[in-house]
C-alpha positions as CSV (number, residue, x, y, z in Angstrom):
1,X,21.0,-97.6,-76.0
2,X,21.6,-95.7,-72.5
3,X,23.2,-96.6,-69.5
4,X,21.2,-95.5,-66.1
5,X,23.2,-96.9,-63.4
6,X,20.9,-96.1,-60.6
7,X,20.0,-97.8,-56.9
8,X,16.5,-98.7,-56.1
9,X,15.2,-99.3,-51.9
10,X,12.5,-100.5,-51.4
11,X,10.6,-102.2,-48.2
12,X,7.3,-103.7,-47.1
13,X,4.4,-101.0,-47.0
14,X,3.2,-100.0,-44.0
15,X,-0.4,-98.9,-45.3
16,X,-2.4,-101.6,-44.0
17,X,-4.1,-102.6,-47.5
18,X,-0.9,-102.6,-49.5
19,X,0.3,-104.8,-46.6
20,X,-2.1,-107.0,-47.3
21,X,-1.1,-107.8,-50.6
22,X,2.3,-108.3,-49.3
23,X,0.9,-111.3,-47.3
24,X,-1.3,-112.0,-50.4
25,X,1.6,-112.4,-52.8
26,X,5.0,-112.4,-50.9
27,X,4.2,-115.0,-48.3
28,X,6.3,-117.7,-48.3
29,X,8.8,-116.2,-50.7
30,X,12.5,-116.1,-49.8
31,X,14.2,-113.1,-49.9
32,X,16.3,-113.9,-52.5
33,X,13.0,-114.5,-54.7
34,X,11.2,-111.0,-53.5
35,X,14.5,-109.5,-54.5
36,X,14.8,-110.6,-57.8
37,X,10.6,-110.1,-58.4
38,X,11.3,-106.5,-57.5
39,X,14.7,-106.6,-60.1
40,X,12.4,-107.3,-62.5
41,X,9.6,-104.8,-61.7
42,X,12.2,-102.1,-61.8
43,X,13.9,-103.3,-64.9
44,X,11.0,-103.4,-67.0
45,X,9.4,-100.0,-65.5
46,X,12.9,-98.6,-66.2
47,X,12.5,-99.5,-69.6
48,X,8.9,-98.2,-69.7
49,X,9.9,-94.8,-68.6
50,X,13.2,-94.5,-71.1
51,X,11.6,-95.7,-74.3
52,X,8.7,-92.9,-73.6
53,X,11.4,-90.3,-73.6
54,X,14.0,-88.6,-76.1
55,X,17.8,-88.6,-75.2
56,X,17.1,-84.5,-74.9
57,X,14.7,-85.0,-72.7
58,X,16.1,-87.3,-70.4
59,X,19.5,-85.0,-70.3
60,X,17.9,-82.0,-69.7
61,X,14.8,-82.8,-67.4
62,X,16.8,-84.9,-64.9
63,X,14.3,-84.3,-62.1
64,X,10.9,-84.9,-64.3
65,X,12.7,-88.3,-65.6
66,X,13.6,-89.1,-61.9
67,X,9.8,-88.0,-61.0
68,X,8.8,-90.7,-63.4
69,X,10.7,-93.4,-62.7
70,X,9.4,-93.4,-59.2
71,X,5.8,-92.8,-60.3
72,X,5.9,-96.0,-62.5
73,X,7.9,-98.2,-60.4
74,X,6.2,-97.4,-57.0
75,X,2.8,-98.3,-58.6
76,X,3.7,-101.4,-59.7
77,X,5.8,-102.1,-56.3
78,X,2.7,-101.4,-54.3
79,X,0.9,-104.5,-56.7
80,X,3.1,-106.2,-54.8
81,X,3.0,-105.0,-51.4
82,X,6.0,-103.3,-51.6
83,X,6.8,-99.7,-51.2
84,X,9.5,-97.5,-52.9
85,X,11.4,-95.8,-50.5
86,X,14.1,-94.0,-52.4
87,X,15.8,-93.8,-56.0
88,X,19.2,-92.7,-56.7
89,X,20.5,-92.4,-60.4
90,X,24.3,-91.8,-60.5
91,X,24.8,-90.8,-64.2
92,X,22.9,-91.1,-67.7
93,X,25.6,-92.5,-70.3
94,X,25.0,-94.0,-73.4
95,X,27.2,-96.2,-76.0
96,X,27.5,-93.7,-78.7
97,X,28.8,-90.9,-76.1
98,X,25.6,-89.0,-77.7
99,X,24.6,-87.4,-74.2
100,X,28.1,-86.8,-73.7
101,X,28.7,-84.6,-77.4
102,X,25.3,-83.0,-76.4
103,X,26.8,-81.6,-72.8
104,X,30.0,-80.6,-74.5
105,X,27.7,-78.7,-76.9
106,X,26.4,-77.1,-74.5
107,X,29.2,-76.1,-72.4
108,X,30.6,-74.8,-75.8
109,X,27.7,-73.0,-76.9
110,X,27.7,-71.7,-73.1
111,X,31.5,-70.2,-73.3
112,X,30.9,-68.4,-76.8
113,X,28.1,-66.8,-75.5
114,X,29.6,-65.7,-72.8
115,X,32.2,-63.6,-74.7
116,X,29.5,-62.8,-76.5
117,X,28.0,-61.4,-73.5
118,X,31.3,-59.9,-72.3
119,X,32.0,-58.3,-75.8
120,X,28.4,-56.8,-75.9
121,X,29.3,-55.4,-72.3
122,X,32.4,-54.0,-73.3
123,X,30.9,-52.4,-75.9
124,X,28.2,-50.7,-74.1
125,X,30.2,-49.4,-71.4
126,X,32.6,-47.8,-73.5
127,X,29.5,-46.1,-75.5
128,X,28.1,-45.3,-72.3
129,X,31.4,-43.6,-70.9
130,X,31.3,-41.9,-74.2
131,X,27.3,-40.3,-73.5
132,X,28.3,-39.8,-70.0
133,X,31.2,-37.5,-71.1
134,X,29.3,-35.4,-73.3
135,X,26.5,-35.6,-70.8
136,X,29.1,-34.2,-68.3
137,X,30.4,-31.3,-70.6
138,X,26.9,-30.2,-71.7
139,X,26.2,-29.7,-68.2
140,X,28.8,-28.1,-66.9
141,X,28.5,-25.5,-69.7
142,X,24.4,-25.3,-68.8
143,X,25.6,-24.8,-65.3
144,X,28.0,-22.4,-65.7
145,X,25.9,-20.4,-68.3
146,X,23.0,-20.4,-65.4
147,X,25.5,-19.2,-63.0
148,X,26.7,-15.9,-64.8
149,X,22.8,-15.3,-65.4
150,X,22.2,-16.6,-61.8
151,X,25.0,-13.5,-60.7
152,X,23.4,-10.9,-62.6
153,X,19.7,-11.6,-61.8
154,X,20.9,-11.5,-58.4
155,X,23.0,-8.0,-58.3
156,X,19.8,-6.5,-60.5
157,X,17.6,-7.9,-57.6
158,X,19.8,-6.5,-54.7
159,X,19.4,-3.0,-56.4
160,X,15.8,-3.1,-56.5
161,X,15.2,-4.4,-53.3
162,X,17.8,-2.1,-51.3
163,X,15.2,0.9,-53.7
164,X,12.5,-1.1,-52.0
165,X,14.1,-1.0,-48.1
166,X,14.7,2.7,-48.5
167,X,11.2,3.7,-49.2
168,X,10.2,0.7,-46.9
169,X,12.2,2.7,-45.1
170,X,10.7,6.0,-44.9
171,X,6.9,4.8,-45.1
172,X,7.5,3.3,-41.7
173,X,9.6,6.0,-40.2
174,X,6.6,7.9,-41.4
175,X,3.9,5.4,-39.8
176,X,5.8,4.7,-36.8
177,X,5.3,8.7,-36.1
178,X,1.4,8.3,-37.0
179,X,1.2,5.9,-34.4
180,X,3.2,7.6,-31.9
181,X,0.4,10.1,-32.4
182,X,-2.4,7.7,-32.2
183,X,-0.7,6.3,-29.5
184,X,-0.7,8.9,-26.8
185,X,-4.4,10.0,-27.9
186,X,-5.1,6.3,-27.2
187,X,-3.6,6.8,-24.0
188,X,-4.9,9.8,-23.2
189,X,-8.9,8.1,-24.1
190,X,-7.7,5.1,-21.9
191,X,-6.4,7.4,-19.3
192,X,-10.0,9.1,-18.6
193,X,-11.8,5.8,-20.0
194,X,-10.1,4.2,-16.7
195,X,-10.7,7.2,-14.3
196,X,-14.2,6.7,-15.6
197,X,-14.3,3.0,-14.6
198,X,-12.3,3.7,-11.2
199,X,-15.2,6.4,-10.3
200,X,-18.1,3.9,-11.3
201,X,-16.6,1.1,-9.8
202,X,-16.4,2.8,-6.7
203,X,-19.9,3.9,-6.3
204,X,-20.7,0.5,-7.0
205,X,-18.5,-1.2,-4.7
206,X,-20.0,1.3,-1.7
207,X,-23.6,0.2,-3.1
208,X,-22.6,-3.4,-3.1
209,X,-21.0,-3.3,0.7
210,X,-24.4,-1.6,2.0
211,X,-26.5,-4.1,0.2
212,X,-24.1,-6.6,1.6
213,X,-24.7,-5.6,5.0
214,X,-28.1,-4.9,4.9
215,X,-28.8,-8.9,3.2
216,X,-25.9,-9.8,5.9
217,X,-28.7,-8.2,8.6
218,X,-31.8,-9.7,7.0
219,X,-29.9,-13.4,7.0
220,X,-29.4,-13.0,10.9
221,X,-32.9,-12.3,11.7
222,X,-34.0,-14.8,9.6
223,X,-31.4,-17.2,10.9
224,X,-33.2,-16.2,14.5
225,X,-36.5,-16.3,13.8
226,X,-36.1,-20.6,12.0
227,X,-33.9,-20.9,14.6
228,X,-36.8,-20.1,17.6
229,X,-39.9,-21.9,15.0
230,X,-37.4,-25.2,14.9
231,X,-37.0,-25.0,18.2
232,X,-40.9,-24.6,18.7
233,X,-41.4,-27.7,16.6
234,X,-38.9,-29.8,17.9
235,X,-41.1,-29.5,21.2
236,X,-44.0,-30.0,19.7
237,X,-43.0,-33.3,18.0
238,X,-41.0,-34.0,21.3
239,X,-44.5,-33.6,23.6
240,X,-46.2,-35.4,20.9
241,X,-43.9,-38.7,20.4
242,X,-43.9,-39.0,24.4
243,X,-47.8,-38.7,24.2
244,X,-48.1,-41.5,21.8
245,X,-45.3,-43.6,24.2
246,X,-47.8,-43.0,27.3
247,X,-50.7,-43.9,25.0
248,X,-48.9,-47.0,23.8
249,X,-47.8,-48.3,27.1
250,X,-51.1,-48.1,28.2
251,X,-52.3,-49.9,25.9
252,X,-50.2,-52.5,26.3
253,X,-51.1,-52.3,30.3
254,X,-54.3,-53.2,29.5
255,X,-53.9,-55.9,26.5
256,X,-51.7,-57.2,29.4
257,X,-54.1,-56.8,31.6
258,X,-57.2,-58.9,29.3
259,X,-54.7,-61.1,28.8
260,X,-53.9,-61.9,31.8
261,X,-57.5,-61.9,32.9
262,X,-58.2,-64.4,30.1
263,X,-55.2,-67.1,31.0
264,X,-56.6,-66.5,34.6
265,X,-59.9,-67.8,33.2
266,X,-59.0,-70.7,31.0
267,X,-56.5,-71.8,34.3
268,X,-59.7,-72.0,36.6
269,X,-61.9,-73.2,34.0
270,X,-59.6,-76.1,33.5
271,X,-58.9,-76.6,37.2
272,X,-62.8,-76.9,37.2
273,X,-62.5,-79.4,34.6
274,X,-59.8,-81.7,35.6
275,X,-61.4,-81.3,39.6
276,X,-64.6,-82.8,37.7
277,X,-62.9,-85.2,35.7
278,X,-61.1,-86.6,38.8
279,X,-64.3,-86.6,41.0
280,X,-66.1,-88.7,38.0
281,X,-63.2,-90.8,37.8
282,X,-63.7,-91.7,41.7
283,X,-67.5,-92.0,41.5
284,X,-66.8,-94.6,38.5
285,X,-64.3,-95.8,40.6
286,X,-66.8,-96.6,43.6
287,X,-69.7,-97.6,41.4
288,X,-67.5,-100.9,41.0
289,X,-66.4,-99.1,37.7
290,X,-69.8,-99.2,36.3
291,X,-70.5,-95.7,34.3
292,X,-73.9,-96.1,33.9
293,X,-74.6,-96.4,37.8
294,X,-72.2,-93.4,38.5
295,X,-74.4,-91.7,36.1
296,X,-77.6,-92.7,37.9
297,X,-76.3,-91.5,41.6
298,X,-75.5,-87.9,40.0
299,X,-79.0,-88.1,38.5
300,X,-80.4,-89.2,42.0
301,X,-78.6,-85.9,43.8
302,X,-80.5,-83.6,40.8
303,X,-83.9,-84.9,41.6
304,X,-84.9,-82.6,44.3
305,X,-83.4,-79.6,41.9
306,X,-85.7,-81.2,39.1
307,X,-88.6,-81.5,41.2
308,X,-88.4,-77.9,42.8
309,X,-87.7,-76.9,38.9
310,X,-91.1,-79.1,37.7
311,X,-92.6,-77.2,40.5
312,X,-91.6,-73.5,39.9
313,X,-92.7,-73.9,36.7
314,X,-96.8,-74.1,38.3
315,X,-95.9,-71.3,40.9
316,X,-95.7,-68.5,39.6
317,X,-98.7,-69.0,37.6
318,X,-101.7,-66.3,38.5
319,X,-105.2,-67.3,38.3
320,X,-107.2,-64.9,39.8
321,X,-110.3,-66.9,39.5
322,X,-111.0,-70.8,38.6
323,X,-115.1,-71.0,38.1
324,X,-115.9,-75.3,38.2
325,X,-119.3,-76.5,37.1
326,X,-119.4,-79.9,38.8
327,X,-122.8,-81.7,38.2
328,X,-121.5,-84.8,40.2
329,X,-119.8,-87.6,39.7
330,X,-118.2,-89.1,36.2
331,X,-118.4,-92.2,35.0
332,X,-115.4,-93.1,36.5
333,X,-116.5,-91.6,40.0
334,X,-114.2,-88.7,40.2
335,X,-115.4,-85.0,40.3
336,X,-114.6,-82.6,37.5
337,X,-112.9,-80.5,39.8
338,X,-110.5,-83.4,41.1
339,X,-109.9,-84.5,37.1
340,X,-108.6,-81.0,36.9
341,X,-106.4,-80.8,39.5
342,X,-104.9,-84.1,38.3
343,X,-104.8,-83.1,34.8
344,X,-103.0,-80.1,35.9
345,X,-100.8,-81.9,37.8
346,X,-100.1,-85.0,34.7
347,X,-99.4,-81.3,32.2
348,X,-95.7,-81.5,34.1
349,X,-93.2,-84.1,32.5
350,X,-92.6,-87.1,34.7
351,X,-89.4,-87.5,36.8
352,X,-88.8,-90.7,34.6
353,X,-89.2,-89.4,31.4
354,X,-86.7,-86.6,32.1
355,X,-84.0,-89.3,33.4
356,X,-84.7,-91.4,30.3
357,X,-84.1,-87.6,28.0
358,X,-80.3,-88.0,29.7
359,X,-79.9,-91.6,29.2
360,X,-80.2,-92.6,32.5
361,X,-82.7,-95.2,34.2
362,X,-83.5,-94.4,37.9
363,X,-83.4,-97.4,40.0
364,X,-87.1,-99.3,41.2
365,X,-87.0,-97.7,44.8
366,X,-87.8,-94.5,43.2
367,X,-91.0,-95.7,41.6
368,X,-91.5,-97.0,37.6
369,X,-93.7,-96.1,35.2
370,X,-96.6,-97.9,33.8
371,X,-98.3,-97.8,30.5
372,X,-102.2,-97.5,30.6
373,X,-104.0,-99.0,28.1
374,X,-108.0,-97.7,27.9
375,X,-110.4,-99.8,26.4
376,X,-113.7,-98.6,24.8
């Protein structure tokens, strides 16, 4: 048997459907009720999760056996609607002091090892002060060996290379006077190469000044002659820009002009117009307002311009001859040549019928016509 002395806290959830088995289950409980419920839970959860563990794994797995107290009791708390906040387990104990022998086992078993450890250390540093000794000797005897040889490769290498700077020596003593030689007959080549050059260069610096001069000539001429055709065609195009002004303005004079003309025109045209208008407007005015006898006293004042109209159109006719074979008298006791003349005469279009062609009747005093009828 084990002692956990431990402290549980616990509270109402907060998630909203273990809350609701809070109100489920808890409503109307006291506190000192919900308190011993969740005594109960804990007890028997606690005893759950130690009877599914050994002693050794409870003492050495503190945090697991923690892990599953709270895993087991918070499941059964939220049942309830409550919620496991925290769990604190002071110390594991049992009657027997078995947990107790097992920790003093261990710290045993822990110290003897350790000297163990500290023996084995000791051991291996003193072998490995040992190696490093010999390690140290065997070196310094290679190192000192390589020295001597190290001295003597280095005198035997100093003889043959001062051997090697002597004749280095002498080889470019002896090429330094080859190329003395080479040098002055390089100098004396570069010497006439460059008098060469100076001679050509001159000749064609004299070439290039004449040409210079003579293209320096040819540009002012040239520079003359544009100069007198530009100014030949800015007169040109000045003469022929004023040209097309005059021509322009002219034109304009006259659409002016037509214009003008026209708005003259259509003013006395309408002066015309509104002088008739008013004049009708009075003539309506007098006929007591009455259009159609305004209408007839403008067609009385045309009747003498008809009638001289009705009687130009006979005038001018020519008939050089008229030949009438008249036997006597008709039946109706005119001539032929009298029905004629009046048939002649009828040909013209009455002075009614024209009125009646403008919609207008002339009054009774002029004369009316009459319908005749013959009967056979």
């Amino acid at each position: 048997r084990i002692n956990v002395p431990s402290t549980f806290t616990i509270g109402v959830s907060t998630e909203p459907s273990i809350m609701a088995n809070a109100a489920e289950r808890l409503l109307g409980f006291k506190v000192e009720d919900i308190e011993e419920m969740a005594k109960e839970i804990i007890f028997g959860q606690l005893r759950l999760t130690v009877a599914t563990l050994t002693i050794e794994q409870i003492n050495q797995d503190r945090d697991s056996f923690l892990e599953l107290i709270q895993k087991n009791v918070g499941q059964e708390m939220r049942k309830v609607g409550l919620y496991l906040i925290n769990v604190n387990i002071a110390d594991i104990t049992d009657n027997a002091d078995y947990i107790e022998s097992i920790g003093k086992k261990a710290a045993s078993t822990a110290v003897e090892q350790a000297r163990v450890d500290v023996a084995n250390a000791e051991r291996d540093g003193a072998i490995g002060k040992a190696e490093a000794d010999r390690t140290k000797d065997i070196q310094v005897a290679k190192n000192t060996a390589e020295a001597e040889k190290g001295r003597k490769e280095a005198e035997a290498d100093q003889r043959v290379y001062v051997e090697q700077q002597e004749a280095l020596a002498v080889g470019g003593e002896n090429a330094a006077q080859a190329e003395i030689a080479r040098a002055n007959a390089d100098l004396a080549e570069a010497e006439a190469s460059a008098k060469q050059r100076a001679d050509v260069a001159t000749a064609q610096s004299e070439a290039a000044i004449a040409m210079a001069t003579y293209d320096e000539e040819e540009q002012k001429l040239r520079a003359s002659e544009i100069a007198r055709e530009t100014v030949a065609k800015q007169q040109v195009e000045i003469a022929a820009e004023a040209e097309a002004e005059r021509q322009r303005r002219i034109a304009r004079g006259e659409a002016d002009a037509i214009l003008a003309k026209y708005n003259a025109e259509a003013e006395g045209i309408q002066n015309v117009l509104e002088s008739k208008a008013k004049g009708y407007s009075s003539l309506v005015t007098s006929a007591s307002g009455d259009p159609k006898a305004a209408a007839t006293l403008l067609m009385v004042e045309k009747i003498e311009a008809m009638v001289n109209a009705q009687t130009e159109a006979i005038r001018n006719l020519k008939i050089d001859k008229i030949t009438v074979w008249d036997s006597g008298n008709n039946a109706d006791g005119n001539s032929a040549t009298s029905n004629f003349v009046s048939s002649l005469v009828q040909s013209l279009p009455p002075i009614h019928d024209v009125a009646k062609m403008s919609g207008v009747e002339l009054p009774d005093y002029l004369g009316s016509m009459t319908d005749e009828t013959n009967e056979s």
